[in-house]
C-alpha positions in Angstrom: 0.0 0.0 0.0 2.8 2.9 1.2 5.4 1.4 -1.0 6.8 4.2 -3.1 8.4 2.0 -5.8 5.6 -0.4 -6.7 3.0 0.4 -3.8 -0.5 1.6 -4.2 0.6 5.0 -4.0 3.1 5.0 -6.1 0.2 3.9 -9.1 -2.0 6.9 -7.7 1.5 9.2 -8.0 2.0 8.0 -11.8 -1.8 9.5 -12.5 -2.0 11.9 -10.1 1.8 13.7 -9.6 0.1 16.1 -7.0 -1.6 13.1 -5.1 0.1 13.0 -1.8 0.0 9.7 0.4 -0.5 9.7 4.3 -1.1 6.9 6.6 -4.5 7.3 8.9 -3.3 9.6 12.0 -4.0 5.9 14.2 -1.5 4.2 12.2 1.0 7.4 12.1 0.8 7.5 16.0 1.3 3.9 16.0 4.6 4.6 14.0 5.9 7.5 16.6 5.3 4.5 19.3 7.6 2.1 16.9 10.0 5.1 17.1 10.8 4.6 20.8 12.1 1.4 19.8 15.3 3.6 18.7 15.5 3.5 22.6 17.2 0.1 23.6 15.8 0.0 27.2 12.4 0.4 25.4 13.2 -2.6 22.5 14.2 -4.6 25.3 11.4 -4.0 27.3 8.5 -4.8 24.3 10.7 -8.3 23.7 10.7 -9.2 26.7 6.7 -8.9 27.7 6.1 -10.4 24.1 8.5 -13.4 25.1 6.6 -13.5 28.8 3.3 -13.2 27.5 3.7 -15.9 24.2 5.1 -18.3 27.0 2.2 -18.1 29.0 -0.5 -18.0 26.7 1.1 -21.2 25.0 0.4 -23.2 27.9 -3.2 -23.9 30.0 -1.0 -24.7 33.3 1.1 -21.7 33.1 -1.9 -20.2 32.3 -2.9 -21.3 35.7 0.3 -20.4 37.5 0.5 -17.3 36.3 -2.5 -15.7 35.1 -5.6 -16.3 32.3 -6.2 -12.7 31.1 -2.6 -11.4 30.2 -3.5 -10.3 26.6 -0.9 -10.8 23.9 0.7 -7.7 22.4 -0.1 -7.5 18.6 1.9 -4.8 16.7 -1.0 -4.0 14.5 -3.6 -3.7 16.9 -2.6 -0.4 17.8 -5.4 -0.1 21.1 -4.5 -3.0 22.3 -0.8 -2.5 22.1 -1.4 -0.2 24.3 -3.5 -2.2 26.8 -1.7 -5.1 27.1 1.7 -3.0 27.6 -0.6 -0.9 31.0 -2.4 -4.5 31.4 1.5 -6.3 32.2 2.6 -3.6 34.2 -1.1 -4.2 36.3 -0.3 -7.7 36.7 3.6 -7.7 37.1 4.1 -8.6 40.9 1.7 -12.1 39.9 3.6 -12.6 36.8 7.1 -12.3 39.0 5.8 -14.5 41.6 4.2 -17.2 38.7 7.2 -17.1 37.1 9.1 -18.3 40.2 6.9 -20.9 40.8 7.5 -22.7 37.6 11.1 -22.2 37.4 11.2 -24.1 40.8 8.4 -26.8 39.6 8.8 -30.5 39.2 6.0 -30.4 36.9 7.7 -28.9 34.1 11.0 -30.7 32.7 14.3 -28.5 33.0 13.9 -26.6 29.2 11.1 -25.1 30.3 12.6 -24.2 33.7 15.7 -22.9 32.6 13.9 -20.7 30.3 11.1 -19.4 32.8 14.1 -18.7 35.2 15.9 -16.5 31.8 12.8 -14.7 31.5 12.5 -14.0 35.1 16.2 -12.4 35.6 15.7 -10.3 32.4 12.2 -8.9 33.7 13.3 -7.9 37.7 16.0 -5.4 37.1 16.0 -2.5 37.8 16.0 -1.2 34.1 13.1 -3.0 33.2 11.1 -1.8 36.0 11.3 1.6 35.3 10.8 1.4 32.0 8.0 -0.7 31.9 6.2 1.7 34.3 7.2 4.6 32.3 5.6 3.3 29.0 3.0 2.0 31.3 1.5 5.7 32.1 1.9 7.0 28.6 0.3 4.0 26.9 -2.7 5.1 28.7 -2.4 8.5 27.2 -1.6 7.1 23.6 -4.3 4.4 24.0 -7.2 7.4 24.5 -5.7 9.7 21.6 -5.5 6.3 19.1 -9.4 5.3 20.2 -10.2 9.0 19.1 -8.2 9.2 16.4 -9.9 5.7 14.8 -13.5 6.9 15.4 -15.4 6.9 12.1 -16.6 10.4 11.9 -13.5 12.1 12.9 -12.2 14.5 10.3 -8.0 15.4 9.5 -8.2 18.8 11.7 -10.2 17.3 14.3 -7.2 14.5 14.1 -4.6 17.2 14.5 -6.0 18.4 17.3 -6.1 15.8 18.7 -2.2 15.2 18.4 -1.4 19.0 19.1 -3.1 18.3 22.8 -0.7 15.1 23.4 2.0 17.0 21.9 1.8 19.5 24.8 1.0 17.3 27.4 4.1 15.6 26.5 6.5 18.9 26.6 4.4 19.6 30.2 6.0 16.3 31.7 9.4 17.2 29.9 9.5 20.5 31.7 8.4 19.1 34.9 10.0 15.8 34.4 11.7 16.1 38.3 7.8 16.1 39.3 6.6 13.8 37.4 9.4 10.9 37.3 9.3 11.0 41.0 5.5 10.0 41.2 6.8 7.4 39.0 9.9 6.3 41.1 7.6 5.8 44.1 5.6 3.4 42.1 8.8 1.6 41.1 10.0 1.8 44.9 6.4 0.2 45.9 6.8 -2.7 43.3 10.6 -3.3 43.7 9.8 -3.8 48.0 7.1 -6.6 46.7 9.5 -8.9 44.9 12.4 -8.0 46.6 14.4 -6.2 43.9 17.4 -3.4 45.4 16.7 -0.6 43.1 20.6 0.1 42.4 22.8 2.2 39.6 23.7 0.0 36.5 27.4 -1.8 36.4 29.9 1.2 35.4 32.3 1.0 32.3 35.4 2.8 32.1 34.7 2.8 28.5 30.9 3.0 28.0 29.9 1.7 24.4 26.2 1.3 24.7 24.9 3.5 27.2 26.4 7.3 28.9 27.9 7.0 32.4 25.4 10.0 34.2 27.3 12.0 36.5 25.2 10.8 39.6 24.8 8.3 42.2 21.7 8.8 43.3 19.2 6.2 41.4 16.2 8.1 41.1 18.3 11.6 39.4 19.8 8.4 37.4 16.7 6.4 35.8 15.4 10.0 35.3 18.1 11.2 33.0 18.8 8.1 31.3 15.5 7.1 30.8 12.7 9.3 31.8 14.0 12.1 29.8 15.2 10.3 26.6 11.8 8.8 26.5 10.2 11.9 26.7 12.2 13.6 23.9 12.6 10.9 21.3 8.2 11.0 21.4 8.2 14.9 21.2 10.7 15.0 18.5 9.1 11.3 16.1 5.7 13.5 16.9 7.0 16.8 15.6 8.5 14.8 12.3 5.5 12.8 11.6 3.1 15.3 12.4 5.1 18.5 11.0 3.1 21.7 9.9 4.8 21.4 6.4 3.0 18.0 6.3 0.0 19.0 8.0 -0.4 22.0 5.4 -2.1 19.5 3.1 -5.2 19.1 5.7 -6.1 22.6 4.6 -8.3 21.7 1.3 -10.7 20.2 3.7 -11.2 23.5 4.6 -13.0 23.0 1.0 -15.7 21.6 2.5 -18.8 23.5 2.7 -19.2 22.5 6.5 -15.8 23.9 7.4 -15.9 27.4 5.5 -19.2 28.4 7.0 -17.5 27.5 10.7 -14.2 30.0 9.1 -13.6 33.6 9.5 -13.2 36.0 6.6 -9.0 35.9 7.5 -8.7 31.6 8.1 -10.6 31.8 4.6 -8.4 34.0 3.1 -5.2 32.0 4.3 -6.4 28.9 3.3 -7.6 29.9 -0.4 -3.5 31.6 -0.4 -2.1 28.4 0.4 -4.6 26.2 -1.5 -3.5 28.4 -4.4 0.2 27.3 -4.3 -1.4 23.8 -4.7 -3.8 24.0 -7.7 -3.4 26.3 -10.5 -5.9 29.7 -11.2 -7.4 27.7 -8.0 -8.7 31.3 -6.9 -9.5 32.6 -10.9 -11.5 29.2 -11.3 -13.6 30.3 -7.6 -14.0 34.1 -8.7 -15.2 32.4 -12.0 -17.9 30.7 -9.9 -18.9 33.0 -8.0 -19.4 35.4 -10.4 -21.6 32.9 -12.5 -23.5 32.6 -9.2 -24.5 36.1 -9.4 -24.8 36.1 -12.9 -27.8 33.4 -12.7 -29.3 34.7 -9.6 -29.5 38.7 -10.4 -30.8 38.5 -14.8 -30.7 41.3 -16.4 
């Protein structure tokens, strides 16, 4: 469909040079969300509940141990992406404590055991954690902007909005990240004290390769630099690309639409017909042309 060499719109582009292509705002959030996975704490993370979940759901005893409604992430599903990331988080002290139980039970053979018990170091560190409770409260924000967005009578303005408002919610938290992280670190405290997990500073490199040494030793100023933040600004900034004004601009020939002028003043008219006009040519001749024919009808001579 998207492929610009043999896709769908590339067939529309050969007819139609001016045609431009855009995903549905659902699927472009979705994208922004695929983004984060720039992030290796974050990749990590999203492979590690897929691996926990797919192991649990493959089984009806583990489902037992463990837990029956732990929903499986689907990449395509974009609202339940979103759920099941918030839904794991929910349900991570029982999933911890399931987990344990299996890699300690005679009633699976040792494959299984071993691999429950890889599972279960990768998902209690620290790292993960924090992580997971980070995406955890922003998939509940992205979950309610992707239900809007994929309502059926929701038009590409109302759609921008829509974005614009969880664009500066976003750069709210980021200048009031000390604020906000530390709700979240309390969280983290509260979980780590349930499955007995010291919440301690990553090993240290002399030479560090795939992560920055912070300047701190204090855990929370640590998680919040490292993570927190980068978090935070790698969604602002795959927001601001995907949804850019220069590609937004387009939106503005549904302004066209007989609903949306009669809601317009006489200046957002004018603006719109200027940069509509840059678009199609003698666009404003062709409407004085119109509306001069109008007149023309209505007022004989």
């Amino acid at each position: 469909m998207a492929g610009h060499i043999s896709g769908v719109q590339k067939r529309i582009n050969n007819v139609y040079p001016m045609a431009n292509f855009f995903h549905c705002a659902s699927h472009h959030l979705n994208l922004v969300i695929n983004d984060l996975n720039s992030l290796a704490e974050v990749s990590n993370c999203v492979g590690k509940i897929k691996e926990v979940t797919t192991f649990v759901r493959d089984s009806a005893l583990r489902r037992n141990i463990v837990g029956n409604n732990l929903p499986k992430l689907c990449e395509t599903r974009f609202v339940e992406k979103h759920k099941c990331i918030k839904k794991f988080k929910d349900q991570y002290v029982t999933i911890v404590e399931g987990l344990e139980e299996i890699s300690k039970s005679n009633n699976f053979n040792s494959k299984i055991r071993q691999r429950c018990y890889e599972m279960l170091t990768a998902i209690t560190t620290p790292t993960f954690v924090v992580i997971l409770s980070i995406m955890a409260k922003y998939s509940a924000k992205f979950e309610t902007v992707s239900t809007v967005l994929q309502g059926i009578d929701v038009d590409l303005q109302e759609a921008t909005k829509h974005i614009q408002d969880l664009l500066s919610m976003l750069e709210i938290d980021r200048n009031n990240c000390e604020n906000i992280f530390n709700s979240i670190f309390n969280e983290v405290k509260l979980v780590a004290s349930k499955i007995d997990l010291k919440l301690k500073l990553p090993r240290r490199n002399v030479k560090q390769v795939h992560r920055e040494n912070y300047p701190t030793n204090d855990v929370e100023v640590y998680f919040r630099q490292s993570l927190f933040i980068q978090y935070l600004e790698s969604v602002i900034m795959s927001l601001k690309d995907r949804f850019s004004d220069e590609k937004l601009k387009i939106f503005t020939l549904y302004n066209l639409h007989p609903k949306k002028m009669k809601l317009m003043s006489d200046q957002q008219f004018a603006e719109s017909v200027e940069f509509i006009c840059t678009l199609l040519d003698n666009f404003k001749e062709h409407c004085h042309g119109m509306i001069y024919g109008k007149r023309k009808k209505s007022n004989p001579p």
